[in-house]
N, C-alpha and C positions, 0 to 999 in steps of 0.2 A: 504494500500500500504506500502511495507516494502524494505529497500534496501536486494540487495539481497546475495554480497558477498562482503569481502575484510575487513577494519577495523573495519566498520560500519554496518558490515551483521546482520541483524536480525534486527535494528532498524525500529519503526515505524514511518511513517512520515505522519505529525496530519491534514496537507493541506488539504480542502474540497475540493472535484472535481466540477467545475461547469458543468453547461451543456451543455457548449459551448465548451469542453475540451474532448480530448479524449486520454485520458494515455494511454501508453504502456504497455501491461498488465506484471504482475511479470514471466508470463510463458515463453512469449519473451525477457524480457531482461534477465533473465537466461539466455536461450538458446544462445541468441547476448553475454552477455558478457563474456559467453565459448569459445565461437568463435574469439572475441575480442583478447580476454586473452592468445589465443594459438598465436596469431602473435605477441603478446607483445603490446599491442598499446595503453593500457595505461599506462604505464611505462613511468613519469614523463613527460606524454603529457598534450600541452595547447588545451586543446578541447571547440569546438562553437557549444553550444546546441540551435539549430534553431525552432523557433514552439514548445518552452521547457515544453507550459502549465504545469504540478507539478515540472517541475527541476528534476522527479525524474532519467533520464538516463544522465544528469548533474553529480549528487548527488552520485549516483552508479559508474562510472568513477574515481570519488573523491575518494570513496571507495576502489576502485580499484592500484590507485597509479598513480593518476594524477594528475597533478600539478598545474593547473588554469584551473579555467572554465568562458565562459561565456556563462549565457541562455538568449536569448532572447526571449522574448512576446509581445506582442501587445496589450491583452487582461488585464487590469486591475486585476479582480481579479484572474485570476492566477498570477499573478504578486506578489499580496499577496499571494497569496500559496506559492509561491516558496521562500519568505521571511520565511513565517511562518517553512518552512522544512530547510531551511537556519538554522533560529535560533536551532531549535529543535537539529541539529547534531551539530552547533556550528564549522562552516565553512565558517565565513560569509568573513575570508581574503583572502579565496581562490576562491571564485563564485562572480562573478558578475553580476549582472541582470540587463537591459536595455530595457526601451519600445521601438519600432520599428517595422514600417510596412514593412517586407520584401519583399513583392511581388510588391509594389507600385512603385517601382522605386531601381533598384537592386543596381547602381549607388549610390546614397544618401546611401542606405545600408551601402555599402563598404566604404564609405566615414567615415560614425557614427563606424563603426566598428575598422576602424584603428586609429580613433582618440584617441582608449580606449590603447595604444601602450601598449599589455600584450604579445607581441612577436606572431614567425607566428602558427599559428594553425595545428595541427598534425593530429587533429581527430575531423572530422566533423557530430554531428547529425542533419537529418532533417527530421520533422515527419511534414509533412503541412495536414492542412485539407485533404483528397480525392479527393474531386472539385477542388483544388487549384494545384494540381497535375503538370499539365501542367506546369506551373508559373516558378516551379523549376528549370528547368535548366538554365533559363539563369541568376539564382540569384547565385547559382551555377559557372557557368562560369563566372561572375565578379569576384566570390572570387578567383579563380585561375587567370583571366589576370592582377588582383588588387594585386596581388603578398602578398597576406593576409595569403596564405598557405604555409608552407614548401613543397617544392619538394616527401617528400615521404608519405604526407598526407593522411590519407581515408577517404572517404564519408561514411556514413550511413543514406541508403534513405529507411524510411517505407512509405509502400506502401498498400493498396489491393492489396490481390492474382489477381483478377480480371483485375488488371492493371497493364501493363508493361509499367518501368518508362525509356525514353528516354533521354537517355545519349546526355550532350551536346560533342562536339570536342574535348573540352579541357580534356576529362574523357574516360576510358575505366572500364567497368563491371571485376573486378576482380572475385566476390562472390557473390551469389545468394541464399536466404534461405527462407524457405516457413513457416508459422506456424499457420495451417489451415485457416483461411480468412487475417490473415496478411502476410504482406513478408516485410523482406529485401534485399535490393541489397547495394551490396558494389562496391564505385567504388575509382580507385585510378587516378593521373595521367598520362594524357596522354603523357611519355616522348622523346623526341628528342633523337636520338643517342646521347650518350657519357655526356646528359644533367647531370645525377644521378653523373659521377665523381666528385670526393671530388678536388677541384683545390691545396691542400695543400699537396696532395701524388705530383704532380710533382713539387710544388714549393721547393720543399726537394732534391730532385734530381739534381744533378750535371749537367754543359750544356754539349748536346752536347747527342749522343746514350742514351737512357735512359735503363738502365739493367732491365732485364723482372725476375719476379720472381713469385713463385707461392707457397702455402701453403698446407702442406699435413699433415692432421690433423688425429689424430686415438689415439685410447688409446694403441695402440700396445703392448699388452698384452697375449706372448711376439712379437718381429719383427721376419716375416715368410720370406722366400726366393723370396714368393708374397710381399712383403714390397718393399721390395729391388729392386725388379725388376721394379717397379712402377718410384720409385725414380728416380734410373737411367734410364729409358728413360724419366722421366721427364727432366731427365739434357739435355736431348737430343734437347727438343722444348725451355729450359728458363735455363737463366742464373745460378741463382741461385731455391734451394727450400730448405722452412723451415720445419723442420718435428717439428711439435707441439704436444704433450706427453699431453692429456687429465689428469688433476690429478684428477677433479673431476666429478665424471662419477657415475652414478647409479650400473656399476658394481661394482663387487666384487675383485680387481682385485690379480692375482697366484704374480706377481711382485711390488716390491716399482715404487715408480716413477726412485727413483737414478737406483734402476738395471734395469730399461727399457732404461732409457737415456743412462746407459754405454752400453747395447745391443747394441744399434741403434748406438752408438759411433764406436764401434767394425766392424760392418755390414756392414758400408760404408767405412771402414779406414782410417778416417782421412779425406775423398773429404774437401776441403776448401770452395768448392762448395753450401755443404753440410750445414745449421744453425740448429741443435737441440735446442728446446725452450720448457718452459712449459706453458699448456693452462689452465689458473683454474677455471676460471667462465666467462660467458657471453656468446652472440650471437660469432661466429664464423666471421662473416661478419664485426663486429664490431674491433675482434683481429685483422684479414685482414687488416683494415684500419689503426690500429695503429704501423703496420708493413711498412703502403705504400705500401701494393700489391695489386693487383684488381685481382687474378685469385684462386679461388680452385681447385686443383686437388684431384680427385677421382679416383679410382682403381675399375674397372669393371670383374667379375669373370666370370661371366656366364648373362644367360638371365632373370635369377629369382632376380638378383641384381637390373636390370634397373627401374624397378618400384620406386623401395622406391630412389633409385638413382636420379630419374625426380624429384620424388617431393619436395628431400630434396634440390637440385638445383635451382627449381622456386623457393620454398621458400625464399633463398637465394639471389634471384635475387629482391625478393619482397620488403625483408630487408634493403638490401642491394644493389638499384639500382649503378650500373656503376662497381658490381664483379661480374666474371663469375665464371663458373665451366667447367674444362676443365675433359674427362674422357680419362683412360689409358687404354688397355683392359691388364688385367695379364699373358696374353699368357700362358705358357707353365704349368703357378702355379696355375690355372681358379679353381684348386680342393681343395688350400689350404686356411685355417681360421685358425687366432692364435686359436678359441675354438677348433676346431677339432687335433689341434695340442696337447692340454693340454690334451684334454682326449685319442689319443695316446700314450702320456707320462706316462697317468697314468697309463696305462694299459700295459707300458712297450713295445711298438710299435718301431719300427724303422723308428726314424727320418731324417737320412740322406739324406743331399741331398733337405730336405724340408726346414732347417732353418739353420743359420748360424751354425758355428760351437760352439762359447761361449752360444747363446742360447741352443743350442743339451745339452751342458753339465750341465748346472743349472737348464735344465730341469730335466735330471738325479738325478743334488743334492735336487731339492725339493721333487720330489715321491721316491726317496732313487732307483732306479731302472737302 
């Protein structure tokens, strides 16, 4: 058994399986912590590895960019395994191990667990026996009414294919993944209207009408007359909207950031309305918050948009419970894209009428045309 990505990938971990133990094979937790890893969730997460026998989806976590772990067992010598892979990685301030019978009494659990005060838990593994299956939710649902999780926590329940695991109340099935006689299901939870708002976006705010704002994020490279048109009837539903300038972006982009800022400076005239800001790294939902807004706006072209549009949305919503996405449709500009604009340009197109008029011209000054 080897961990399988992150600072520790490739390392072996020297713990004897007993045979009372049944690990997670290396083919699954790849697969899990791809999956993992695209929602971000172990990014300096306190994760609760339940039924941990080897530690080793603990240990992998760790690897990953998490920040405390704790595994629990019940079973003696995995107890020692998971010391022994402890020692071996040299992790031993970040994992904590703990005997405990979880199914006996969910209550008692939850009691021994918070007593360990390593803050609330983000991401939860739980791989119980097969028979034991059952057992689960309602150990499950003490940790969420025991207030042991943070609000935007996720489960990870392995399972048999053969068996579909029933979600207690407090939990809704976000993800579901098969890998031939195993499965996971992921679950997150189950939240109340308005629960996921951060209470510190309105304690900032002035009494009395609270201004509605919203974030309109894009590398705009360069801003199209579809930009623009977005904007402004964004001003139409909220007070204000920040238009946030991507710097770093896997494109390549024709513009600096400064002459996209002064584009977009130009494009709106001056709106006071109007906040131009740059976005350089992180989750998008996370900028949002540090702004105090709770709304994305998105710009909708056509019908081939909505797709990737939905999903980068839920996503968002996943992330970042209590921010919406609100969508604009582009009306009249449904046909333009800053790319299809640059390769216009380059090819010496006539762009009027499509983009502002400072953009029309430095498109000119970069293809010389």
């Amino acid at each position: 058994m080897r961990i399988i990505a992150g600072k520790y990938g490739g390392r072996r971990l020297p713990a004897s399986i007993s045979g009372s133990t049944r690990p997670t094979s290396d083919r699954v937790r790849e697969a899990l912590g791809s999956a993992l890893a695209a929602r971000s969730a172990f990014d300096s997460a306190v994760v609760l590895d339940l039924f941990a026998g080897t530690g080793a989806l603990g240990l992998e976590a760790l690897s990953r960019g998490a920040r405390r772990v704790v595994a629990v067992e019940n079973n003696p010598q995995a107890l020692r395994g998971i010391l022994a892979n402890v020692r071996e990685l040299g992790v031993g301030a970040d994992l904590t191990s703990i005997k405990l019978d979880l199914l006996k009494s969910p209550a008692a659990a939850c009691k021994r667990l918070g007593e360990l005060d390593v803050g609330r838990f983000t991401l939860v593994f739980a791989d119980p026996p097969y028979a034991e299956l059952p057992g689960l939710a309602p150990l499950l649902d003490a940790l969420v009414r025991n207030h042991l999780c943070a609000k935007h926590v996720l489960f990870c329940v392995e399972h048999a294919s053969t068996t579909q695991f029933e979600a207690p109340s407090t939990l809704s099935i976000c993800g579901s993944y098969r890998y031939g006689d195993t499965s996971v299901t992921l679950l997150a939870r189950s939240l109340q209207m308005g629960e996921g708002d951060d209470p510190s976006m309105q304690e900032s705010l002035p009494p009395g009408r609270r201004p509605s704002a919203a974030v309109y994020a894009g590398s705009f490279d360069p801003i199209t007359n579809g930009h623009v048109a977005i904007i402004r009837s964004g001003l139409v539903a909220f007070d204000r909207i920040i238009v946030a300038v991507l710097t770093n972006t896997n494109k390549k982009p024709l513009f600096s950031v400064d002459e996209r800022v002064e584009m977009i400076g130009d494009a709106i005239g001056g709106d006071l309305r109007v906040e131009i800001d740059r976005f350089e790294h992180g989750l998008l939902v996370d900028y949002a918050r540090s702004k105090s807004v709770r709304v994305v706006l998105r710009g909708l072209r056509a019908v081939g948009d909505f797709e990737h549009e939905l999903q980068m949305a839920n996503m968002n919503r996943h992330l970042g419970p209590g921010i919406e996405t609100v969508f604009i449709m582009a009306n009249d500009y449904f046909y333009v894209s800053s790319t299809l604009i640059k390769e216009a340009a380059a090819l010496g197109g006539d762009l009027h009428g499509m983009v502002p008029e400072l953009v029309e011209r430095k498109l000119r000054e970069k293809f010389g045309r």
